[in-house]
N, C-alpha and C positions, 0 to 999 in steps of 0.2 A: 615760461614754466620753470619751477626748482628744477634744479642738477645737482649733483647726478642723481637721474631718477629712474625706476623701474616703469617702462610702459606696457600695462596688462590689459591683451585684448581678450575681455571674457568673451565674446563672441566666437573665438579660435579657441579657449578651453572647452567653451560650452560644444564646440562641434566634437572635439578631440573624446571629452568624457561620453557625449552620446555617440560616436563613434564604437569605440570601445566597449561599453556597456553593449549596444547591441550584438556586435560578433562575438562576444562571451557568454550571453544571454542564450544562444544558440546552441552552447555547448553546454549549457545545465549550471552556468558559475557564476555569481553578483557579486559588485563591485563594490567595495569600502572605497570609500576617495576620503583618499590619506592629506590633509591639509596640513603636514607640519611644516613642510616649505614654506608654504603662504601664510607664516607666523597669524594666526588665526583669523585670516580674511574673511569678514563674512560676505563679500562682495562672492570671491569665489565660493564660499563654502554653498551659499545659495545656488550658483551655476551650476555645482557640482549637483546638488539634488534637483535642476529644473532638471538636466539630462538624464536625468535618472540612476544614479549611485544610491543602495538601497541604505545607505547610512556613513556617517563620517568616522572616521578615526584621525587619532593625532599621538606622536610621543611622548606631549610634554601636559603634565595637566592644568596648566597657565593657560594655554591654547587652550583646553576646551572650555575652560571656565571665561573665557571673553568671547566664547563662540554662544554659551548658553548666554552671558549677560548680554549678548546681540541679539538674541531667542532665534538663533536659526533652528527651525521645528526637525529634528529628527533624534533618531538613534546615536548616542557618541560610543564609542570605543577608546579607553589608553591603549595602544599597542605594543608601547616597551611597558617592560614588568613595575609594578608599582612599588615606590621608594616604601616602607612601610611607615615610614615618617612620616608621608603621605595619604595616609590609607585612610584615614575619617576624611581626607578632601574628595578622593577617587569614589568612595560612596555618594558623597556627596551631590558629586556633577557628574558621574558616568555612570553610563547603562551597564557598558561589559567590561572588564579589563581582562588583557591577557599575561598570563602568569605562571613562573617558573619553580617557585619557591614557595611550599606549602607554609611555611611558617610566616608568608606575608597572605595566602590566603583563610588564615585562621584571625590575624589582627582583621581583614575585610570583613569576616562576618560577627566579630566584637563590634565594630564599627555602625554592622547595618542590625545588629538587633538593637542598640542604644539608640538609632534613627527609627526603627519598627519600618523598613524596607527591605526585598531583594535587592542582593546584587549578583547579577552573570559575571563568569569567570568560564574564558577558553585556557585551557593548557596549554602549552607549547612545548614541542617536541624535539628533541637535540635529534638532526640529520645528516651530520656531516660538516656544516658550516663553523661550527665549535665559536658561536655567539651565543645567543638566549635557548633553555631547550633543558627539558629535562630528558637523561637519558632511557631511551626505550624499556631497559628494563625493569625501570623503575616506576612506569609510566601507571602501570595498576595498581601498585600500592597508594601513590599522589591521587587516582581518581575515587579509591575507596575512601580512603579519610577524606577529602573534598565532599563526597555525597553528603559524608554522615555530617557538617557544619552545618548550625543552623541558621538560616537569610542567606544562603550562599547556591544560585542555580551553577551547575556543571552545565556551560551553554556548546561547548564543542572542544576541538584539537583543532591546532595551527602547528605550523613550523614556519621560519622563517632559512633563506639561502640565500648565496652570493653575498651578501655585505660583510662580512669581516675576512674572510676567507677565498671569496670568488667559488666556492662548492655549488656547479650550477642543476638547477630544477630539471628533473628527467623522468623517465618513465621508472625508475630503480625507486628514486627516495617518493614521488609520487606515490608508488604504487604503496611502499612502505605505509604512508600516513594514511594511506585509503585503509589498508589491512589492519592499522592500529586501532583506526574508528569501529572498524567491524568486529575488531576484536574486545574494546570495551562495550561496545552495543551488549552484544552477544554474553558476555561476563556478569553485567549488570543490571540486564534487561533494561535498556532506556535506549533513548533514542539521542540523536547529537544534531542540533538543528545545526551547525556550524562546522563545517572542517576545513580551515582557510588555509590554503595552501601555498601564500608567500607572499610576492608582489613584483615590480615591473619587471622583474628576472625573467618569471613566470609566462610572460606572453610566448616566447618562443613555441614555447610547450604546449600552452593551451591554445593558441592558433595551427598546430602542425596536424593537428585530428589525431593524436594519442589520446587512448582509451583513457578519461579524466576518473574514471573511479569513483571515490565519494566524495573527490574537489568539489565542491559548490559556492567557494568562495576567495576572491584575492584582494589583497590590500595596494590599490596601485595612486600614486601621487604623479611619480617621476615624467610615466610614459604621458601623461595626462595634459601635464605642462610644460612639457617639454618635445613631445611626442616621438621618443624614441624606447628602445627597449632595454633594460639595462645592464644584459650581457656584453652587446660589442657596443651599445649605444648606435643599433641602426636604424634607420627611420622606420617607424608604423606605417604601412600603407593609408594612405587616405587622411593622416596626419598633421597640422602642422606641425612645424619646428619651430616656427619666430612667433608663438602667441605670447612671450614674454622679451622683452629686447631692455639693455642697461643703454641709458642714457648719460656719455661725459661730456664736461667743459673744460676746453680748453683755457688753461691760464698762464702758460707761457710759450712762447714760439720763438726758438734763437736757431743761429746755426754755430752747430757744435763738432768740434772733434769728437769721433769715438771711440780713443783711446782714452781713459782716466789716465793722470797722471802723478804725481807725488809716492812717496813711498804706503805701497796700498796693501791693507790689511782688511778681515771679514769685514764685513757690514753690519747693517745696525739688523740684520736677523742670522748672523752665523754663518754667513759664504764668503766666499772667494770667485767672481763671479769671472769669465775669463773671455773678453772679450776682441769679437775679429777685431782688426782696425781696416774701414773703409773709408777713411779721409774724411773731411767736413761733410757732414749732411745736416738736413734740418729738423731738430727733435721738435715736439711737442711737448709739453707735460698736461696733463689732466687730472682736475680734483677729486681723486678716490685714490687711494689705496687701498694695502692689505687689511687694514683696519674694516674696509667697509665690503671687500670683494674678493674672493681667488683670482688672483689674476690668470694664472696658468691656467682658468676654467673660462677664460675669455676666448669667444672668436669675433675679431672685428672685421670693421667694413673692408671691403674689398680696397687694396691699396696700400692699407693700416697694418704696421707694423708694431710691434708690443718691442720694447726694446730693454724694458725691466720696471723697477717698480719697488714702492719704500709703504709705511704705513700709510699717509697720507697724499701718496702721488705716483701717477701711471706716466710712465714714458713712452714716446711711442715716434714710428716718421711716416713718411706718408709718401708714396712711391707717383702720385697723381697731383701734389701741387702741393703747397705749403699752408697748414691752418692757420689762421689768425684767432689770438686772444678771443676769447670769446663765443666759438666756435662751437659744434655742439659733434660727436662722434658717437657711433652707435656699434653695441655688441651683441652677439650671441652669445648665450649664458650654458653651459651645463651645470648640472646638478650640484655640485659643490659650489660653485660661485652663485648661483640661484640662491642657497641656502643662507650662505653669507649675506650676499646682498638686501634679501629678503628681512634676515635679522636684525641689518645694522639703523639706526635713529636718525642716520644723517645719510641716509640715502629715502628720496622722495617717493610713493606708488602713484602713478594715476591709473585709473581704471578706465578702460576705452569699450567701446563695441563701434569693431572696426573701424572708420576713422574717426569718430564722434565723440569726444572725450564727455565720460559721465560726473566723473569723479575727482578731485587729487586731493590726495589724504597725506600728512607726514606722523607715520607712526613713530611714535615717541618711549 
């Protein structure tokens, strides 16, 4: 097989998202399964909806637009606020998009009366997190001008948390987004089929049995594929962790002092990297770098030691015996290095269900 490659076991998504889905399910809340990690896989996107996620979202609207030319059947969602330089495309392929700024939901409904379609538009509410969000008490003048455009549904409120800030989901801003939905209902006289209240931050919360209010929805990707929660990054009960693993190769194996020597200055990304000296040992090098992966979001095999790393090459030694050229090493990914890896042309996907390889694709 290509190296380095990602090996995706949708069998381990597929248990992960029906996992999840159903103990959410219990608590009154359905799941968006957020595909913008899996640069618009429709391998997964499909897994996502056999397990039951009542519809996909995605950040970027390139992803959903090669999710529709794959015709994966559902509901799409943009999640980040739409470029308005965008906004005839996001009519175009999405059902809802969520949005901050009234004068990018006024080009949307230009957009869709020139198509002669709706388009749903959730608001997003600043919480605390101080990323996407309009501030609260601005919140009802944004949803009165919203009603009155025309081809424009007001489909719900969201907020989003913890991602620029670490501002984590609780019973306080919870309670907040419940109280805001009830309090447009109630202003407006409508109803809000939608009040999405974050994503994989979120599980803590909505697994601890706090009173969810009018949460009836989250947007969760991370915990999914990764199967952890994304406060401390602790495992989900019942979860995997390795339904996703980065595959390298080895291409060079020497034994090396590990001191550098000569007169040494930053490196080719801006450090001064400052290293123990433990006498000769035997490095490896492996073809990825930073170009293709976080290295610092790697956990490798047991043994394997990460020793640093350039655009194009992973260094590492091995506490268990020395790799030969050719060799093949295997990571655990978090979420940044997923992301990367995920993005980059010259890292391979094969798609597995469990050891049975279905697929190998090189997205390009």
């Amino acid at each position: 097989m290509s190296a380095p490659r990602l090996e995706i076991d949708l069998g381990k998504i597929h248990h992960n998202a029906r996992t999840v889905v159903d103990r959410l399910a219990k608590r009154g809340i359905s799941v968006t399964g957020v595909a913008k990690a899996a640069l618009s896989s429709s391998e997964i996107a499909h897994e996502l909806l056999l397990a039951g996620v009542s519809d996909l979202g995605d950040s970027r609207i390139e992803n959903i637009e090669a999710m529709r030319r794959a015709d994966v059947p559902t509901r799409m969602s943009l999640i980040r606020s739409p470029m308005i330089s965008q906004a005839k495309r996001v009519v175009a392929s999405t059902d809802i998009s969520f949005n901050t700024e009234i004068a990018v939901v006024r080009r949307l409904s230009l957009e869709a009366q020139k198509m002669d379609r709706m388009h749903a538009v959730v608001l997003m509410v600043e919480l605390g997190d101080l990323r996407e969000g309009i501030m609260p008490d601005h919140l009802v003048a944004t949803v009165r001008e919203t009603l009155g455009l025309p081809n424009i549904v007001l489909k719900g409120l969201g907020t989003n948390l913890a991602c620029r800030s670490g501002a984590s989901p609780d019973d306080t801003n919870m309670g907040e987004l419940s109280r805001l939905a009830e309090l447009i209902e109630a202003t407006f006289d409508i109803s809000l089929e939608i009040v999405s209240g974050g994503n994989s931050a979120n599980l803590q919360w909505a697994f601890s049995g706090a009173d969810t209010g009018r949460i009836n929805n989250l947007r969760l990707g991370e915990s999914i594929l990764l199967g952890r929660e994304a406060l401390q990054r602790h495992v989900i009960d019942g979860l995997h962790t390795d339904a996703i693993t980065l595959v390298a190769e080895v291409i060079e194996s020497k034994i090396k002092p590990t001191q550098p020597w000569g007169n040494l200055a930053e490196n080719a990304f801006g450090k001064c990297p400052v290293v123990k000296d433990r006498g000769a040992i035997r490095q490896s090098i492996l073809a990825i770098g930073i170009q293709d992966v976080d290295p610092s979001g790697l956990s490798p095999s047991k043994g394997i030691e990460i020793l640093g790393s350039s655009s194009d090459h992973l260094v590492v030694t091995s506490s268990v015996g020395g790799e030969a050229v050719g060799d093949e090493i295997m990571f655990q990914l978090n979420y940044s290095a997923l992301l990367r890896a995920m993005t980059s042309p010259f890292v391979a996907k094969s798609y597995e269900w469990g050891s049975k390889v279905s697929k190998l694709r090189q997205i390009a």
